[in-house]
VEXKE-885710 format. One record per residue (C-alpha): residue number from 1; x, y, z; residue in three letters. Coordinates in steps of 0.5 Angstrom, whole numbers, plus 500, padded with zeros to 3 digits. Each point is the difference from the previous one (the first is absolute). Layout:
<sites>
+-----+-----+-----+-----+---------+
: num :  xx :  yy :  zz : residuo :
+-----+-----+-----+-----+---------+
: NUM :   X :   Y :   Z :     ala :
...
+-----+-----+-----+-----+---------+
</sites>
This chain:
<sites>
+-----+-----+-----+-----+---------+
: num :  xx :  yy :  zz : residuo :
+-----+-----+-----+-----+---------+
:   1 : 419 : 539 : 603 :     unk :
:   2 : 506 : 495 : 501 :     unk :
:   3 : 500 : 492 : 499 :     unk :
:   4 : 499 : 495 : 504 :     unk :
:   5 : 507 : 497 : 498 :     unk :
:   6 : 503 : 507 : 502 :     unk :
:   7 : 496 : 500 : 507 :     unk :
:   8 : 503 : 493 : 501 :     unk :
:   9 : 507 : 502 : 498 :     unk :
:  10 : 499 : 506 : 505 :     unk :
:  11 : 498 : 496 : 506 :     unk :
:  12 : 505 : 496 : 499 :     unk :
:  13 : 506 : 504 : 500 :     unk :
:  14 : 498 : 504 : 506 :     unk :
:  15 : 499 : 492 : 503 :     unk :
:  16 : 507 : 498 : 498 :     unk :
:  17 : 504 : 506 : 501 :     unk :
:  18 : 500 : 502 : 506 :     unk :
:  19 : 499 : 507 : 499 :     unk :
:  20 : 494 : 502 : 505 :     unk :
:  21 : 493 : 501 : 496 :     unk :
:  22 : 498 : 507 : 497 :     unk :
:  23 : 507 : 502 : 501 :     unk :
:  24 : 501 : 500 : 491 :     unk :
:  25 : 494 : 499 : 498 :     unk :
:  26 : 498 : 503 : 493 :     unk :
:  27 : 506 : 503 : 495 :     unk :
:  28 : 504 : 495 : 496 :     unk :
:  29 : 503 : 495 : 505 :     unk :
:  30 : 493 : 496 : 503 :     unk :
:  31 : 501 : 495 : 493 :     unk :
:  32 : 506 : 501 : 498 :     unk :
:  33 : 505 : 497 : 504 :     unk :
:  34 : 502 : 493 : 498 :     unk :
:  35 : 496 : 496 : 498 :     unk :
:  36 : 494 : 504 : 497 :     unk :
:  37 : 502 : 503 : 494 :     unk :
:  38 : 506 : 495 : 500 :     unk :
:  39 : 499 : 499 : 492 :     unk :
:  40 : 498 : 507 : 498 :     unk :
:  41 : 506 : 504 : 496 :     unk :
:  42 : 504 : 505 : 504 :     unk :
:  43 : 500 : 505 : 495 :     unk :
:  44 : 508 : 504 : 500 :     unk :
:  45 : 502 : 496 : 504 :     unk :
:  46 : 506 : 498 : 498 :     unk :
:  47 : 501 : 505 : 494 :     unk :
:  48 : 500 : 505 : 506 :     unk :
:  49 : 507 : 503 : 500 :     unk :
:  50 : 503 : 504 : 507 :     unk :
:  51 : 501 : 507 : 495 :     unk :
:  52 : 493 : 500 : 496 :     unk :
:  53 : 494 : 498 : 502 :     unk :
:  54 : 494 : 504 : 499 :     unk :
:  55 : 500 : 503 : 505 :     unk :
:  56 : 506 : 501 : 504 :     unk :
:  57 : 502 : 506 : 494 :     unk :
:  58 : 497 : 505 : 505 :     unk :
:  59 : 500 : 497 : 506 :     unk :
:  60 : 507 : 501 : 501 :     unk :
:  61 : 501 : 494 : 503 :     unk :
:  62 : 507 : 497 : 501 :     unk :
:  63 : 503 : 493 : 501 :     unk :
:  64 : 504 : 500 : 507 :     unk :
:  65 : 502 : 493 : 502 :     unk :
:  66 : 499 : 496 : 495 :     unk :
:  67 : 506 : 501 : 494 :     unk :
:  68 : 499 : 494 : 496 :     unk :
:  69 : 494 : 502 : 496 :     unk :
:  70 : 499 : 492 : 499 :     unk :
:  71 : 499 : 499 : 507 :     unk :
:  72 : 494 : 506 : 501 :     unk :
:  73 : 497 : 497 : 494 :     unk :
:  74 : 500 : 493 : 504 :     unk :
:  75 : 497 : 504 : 506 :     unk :
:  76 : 496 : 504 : 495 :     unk :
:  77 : 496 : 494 : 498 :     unk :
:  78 : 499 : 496 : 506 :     unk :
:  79 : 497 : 506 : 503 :     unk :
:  80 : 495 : 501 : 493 :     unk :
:  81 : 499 : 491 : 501 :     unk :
:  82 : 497 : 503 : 508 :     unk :
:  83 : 497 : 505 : 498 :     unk :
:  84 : 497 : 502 : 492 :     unk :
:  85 : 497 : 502 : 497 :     unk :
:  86 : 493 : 499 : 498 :     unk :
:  87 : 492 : 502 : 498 :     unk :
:  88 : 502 : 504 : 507 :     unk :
:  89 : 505 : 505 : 499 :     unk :
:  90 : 508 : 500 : 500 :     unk :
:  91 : 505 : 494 : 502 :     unk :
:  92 : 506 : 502 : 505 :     unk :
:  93 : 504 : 502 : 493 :     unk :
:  94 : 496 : 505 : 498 :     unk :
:  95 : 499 : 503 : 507 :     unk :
:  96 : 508 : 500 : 501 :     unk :
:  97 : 500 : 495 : 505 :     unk :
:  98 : 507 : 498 : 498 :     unk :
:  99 : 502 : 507 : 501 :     unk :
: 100 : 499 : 501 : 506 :     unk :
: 101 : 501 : 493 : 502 :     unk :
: 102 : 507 : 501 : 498 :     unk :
: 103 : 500 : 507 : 504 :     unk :
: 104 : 498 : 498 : 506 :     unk :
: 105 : 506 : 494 : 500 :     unk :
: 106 : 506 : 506 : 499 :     unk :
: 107 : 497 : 503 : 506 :     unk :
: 108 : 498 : 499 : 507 :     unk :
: 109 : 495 : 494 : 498 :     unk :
: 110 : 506 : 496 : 496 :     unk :
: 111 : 505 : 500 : 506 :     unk :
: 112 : 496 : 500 : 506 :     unk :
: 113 : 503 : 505 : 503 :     unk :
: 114 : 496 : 501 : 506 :     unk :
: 115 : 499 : 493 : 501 :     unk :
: 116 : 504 : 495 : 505 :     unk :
: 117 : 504 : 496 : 496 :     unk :
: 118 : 505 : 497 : 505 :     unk :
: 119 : 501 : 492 : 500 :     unk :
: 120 : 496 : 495 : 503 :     unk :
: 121 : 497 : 498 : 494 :     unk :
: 122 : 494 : 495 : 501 :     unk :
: 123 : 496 : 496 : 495 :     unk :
: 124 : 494 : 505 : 503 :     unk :
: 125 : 492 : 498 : 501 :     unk :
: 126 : 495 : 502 : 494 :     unk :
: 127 : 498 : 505 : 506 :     unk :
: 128 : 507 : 504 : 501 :     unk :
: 129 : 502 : 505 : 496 :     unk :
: 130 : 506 : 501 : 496 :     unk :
: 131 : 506 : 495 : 501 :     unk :
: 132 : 505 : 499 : 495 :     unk :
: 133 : 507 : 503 : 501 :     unk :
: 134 : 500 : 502 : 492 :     unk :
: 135 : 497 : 508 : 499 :     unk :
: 136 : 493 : 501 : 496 :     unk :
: 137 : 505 : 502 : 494 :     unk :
: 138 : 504 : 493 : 500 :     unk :
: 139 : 494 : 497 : 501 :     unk :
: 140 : 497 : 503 : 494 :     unk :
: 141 : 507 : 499 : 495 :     unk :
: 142 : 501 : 493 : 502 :     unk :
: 143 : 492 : 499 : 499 :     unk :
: 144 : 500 : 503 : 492 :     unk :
: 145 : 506 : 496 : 498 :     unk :
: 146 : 497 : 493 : 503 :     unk :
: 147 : 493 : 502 : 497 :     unk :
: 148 : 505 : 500 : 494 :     unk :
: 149 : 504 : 494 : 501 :     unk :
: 150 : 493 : 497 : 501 :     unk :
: 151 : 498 : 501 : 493 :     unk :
: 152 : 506 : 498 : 497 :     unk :
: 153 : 499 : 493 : 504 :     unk :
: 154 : 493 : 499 : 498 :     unk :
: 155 : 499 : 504 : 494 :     unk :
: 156 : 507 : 500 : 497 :     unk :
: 157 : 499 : 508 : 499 :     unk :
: 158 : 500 : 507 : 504 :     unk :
: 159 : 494 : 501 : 504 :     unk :
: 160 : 499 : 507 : 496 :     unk :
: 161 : 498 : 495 : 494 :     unk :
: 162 : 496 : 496 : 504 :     unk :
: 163 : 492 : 499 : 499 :     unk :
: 164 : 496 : 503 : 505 :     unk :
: 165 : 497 : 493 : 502 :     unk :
: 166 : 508 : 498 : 500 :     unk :
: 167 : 502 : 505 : 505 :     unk :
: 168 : 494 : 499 : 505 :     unk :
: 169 : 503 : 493 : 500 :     unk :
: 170 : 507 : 503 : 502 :     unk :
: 171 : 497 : 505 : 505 :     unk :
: 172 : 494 : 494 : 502 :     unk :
: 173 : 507 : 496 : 503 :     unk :
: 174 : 503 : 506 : 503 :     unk :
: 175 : 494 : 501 : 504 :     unk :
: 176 : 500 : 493 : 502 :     unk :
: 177 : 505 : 500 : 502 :     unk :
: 178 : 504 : 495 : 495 :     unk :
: 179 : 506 : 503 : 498 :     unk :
: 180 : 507 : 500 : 504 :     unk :
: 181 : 503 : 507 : 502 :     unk :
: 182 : 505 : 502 : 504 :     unk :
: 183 : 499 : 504 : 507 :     unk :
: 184 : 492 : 501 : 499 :     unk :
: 185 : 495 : 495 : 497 :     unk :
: 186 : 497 : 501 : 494 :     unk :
: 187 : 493 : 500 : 503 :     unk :
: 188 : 502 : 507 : 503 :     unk :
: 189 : 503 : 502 : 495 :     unk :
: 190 : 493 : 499 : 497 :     unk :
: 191 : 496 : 504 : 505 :     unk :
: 192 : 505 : 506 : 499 :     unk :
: 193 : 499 : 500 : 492 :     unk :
: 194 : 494 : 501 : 501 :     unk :
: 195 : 499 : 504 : 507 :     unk :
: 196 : 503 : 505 : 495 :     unk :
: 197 : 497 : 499 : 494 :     unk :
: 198 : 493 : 502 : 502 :     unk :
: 199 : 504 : 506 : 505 :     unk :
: 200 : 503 : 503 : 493 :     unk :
: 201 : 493 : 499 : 498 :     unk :
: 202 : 496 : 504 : 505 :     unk :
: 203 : 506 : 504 : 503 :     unk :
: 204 : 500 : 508 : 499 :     unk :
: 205 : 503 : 501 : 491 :     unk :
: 206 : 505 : 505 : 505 :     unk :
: 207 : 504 : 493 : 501 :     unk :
: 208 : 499 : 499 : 493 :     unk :
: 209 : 495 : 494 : 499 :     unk :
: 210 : 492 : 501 : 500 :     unk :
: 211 : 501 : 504 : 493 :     unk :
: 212 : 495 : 505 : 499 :     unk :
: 213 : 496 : 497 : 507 :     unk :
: 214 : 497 : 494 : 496 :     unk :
: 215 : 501 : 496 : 505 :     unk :
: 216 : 497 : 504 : 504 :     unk :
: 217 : 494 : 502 : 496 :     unk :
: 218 : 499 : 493 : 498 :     unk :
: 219 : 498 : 499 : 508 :     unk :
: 220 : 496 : 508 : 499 :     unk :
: 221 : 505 : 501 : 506 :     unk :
: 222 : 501 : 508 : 499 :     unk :
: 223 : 507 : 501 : 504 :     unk :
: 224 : 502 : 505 : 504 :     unk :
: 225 : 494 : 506 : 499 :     unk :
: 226 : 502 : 507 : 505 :     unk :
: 227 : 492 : 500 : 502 :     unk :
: 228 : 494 : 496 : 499 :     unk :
: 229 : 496 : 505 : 501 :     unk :
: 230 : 496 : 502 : 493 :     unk :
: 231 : 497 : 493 : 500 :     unk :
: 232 : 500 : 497 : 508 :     unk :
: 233 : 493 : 503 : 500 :     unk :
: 234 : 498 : 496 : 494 :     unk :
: 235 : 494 : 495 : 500 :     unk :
: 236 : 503 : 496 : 493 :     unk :
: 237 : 507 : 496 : 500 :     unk :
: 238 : 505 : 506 : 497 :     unk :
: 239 : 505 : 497 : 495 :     unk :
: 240 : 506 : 504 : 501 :     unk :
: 241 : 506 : 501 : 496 :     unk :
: 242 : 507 : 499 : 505 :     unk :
: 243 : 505 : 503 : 501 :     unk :
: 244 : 508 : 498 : 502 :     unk :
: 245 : 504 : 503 : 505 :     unk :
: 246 : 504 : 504 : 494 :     unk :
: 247 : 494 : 504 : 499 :     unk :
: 248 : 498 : 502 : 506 :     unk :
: 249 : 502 : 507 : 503 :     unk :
+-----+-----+-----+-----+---------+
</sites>
């Protein structure tokens, strides 16, 4: 049974995100993005290395966008601070995130292929969808260098090094707008991290997040099941293990 306070954490989160109630309820996400958690230690956050996190050996997984290793640590890290781990399961690292946000940026998604990207560019509503003249992969790059720059400014040391109450105050100030970037706001580069993170969490593990499918069994989602017959006649709730598109055949 969960605390009152994680309650009162949750209830809070879905009133001030903006994300439609119900639609992320359960998992590691409710309570863990900043704010709740702010002073807990993010384990291997900042040991984490491109080459030899625990669970990249048999994942075969690979860096595409990112060729500074310092840079996908920074990205790394930001990504653990908007979605760790806790009592409730995995955080992004340990999920991969980092590696399928790094994927998706070398691809379609990073350069807004299919996307009109043709000048005017207006100052858009909060309403309107994407409106900077700079592609997701532009934003991402200038984003992990300021998220870096902000650090030596306030901390007089990497973002990497940083404590985790340290880098939710950086990303807090992103979030709200407080930092000066160019072509985009920080705000905006704010809600893309984070869309991200939590889409690498609970994406499919063949786009090379949602390790193992923890983030979907943390939510008891099962996946992508051929068939429900064995159990659709069952009276009882059934608890069924997932399954990714990769194991399908």
């Amino acid at each position: 049974m969960e605390s009152k306070d994680k309650n009162i954490s949750r209830r809070a989160f879905l009133k001030t995100s903006g994300v439609a109630t119900g639609a992320l309820i359960g998992g590691g996400l409710l309570g863990g993005l900043i704010g709740y958690n702010a002073n807990k230690a993010t384990p291997s956050t900042t040991d984490m290395k491109s080459g030899d996190h625990k669970q990249e050996a048999t994942l075969n997984k690979g860096l595409m966008f990112f060729t500074n290793d310092r840079e996908f640590q920074i990205l790394a890290n930001a990504t653990e601070r908007i979605f760790p781990k806790d009592d409730l399961g995995p955080g992004a690292i340990d999920l991969g995130v980092p590696y399928f946000i790094d994927n998706q940026l070398a691809g379609q998604y990073g350069s807004n292929t299919k996307e009109y990207m043709q000048p005017p560019f207006a100052v858009g509503a909060a309403t309107q969808g994407y409106q900077s003249r700079l592609t997701r992969a532009e934003i991402f790059k200038q984003g992990v260098l300021k998220l870096e720059a902000e650090a030596q400014t306030r901390f007089k040391d990497g973002f990497s090094n940083l404590e985790p109450a340290q880098m939710d105050e950086i990303l807090t100030a992103f979030q709200k707008d407080e930092i000066a970037m160019s072509g985009v706001t920080s705000a905006f580069f704010f809600r893309l991290l984070r869309a991200a993170t939590l889409e690498g969490a609970y994406a499919d593990p063949i786009y090379n997040g949602n390790n193992n499918m923890d983030g979907w069994r943390m939510k008891q989602y099962p996946g992508h099941q051929a068939a429900y017959i064995n159990v659709i006649e069952s009276d009882t709730f059934q608890k069924i293990e997932p399954k990714s598109l990769g194991s399908m055949h």
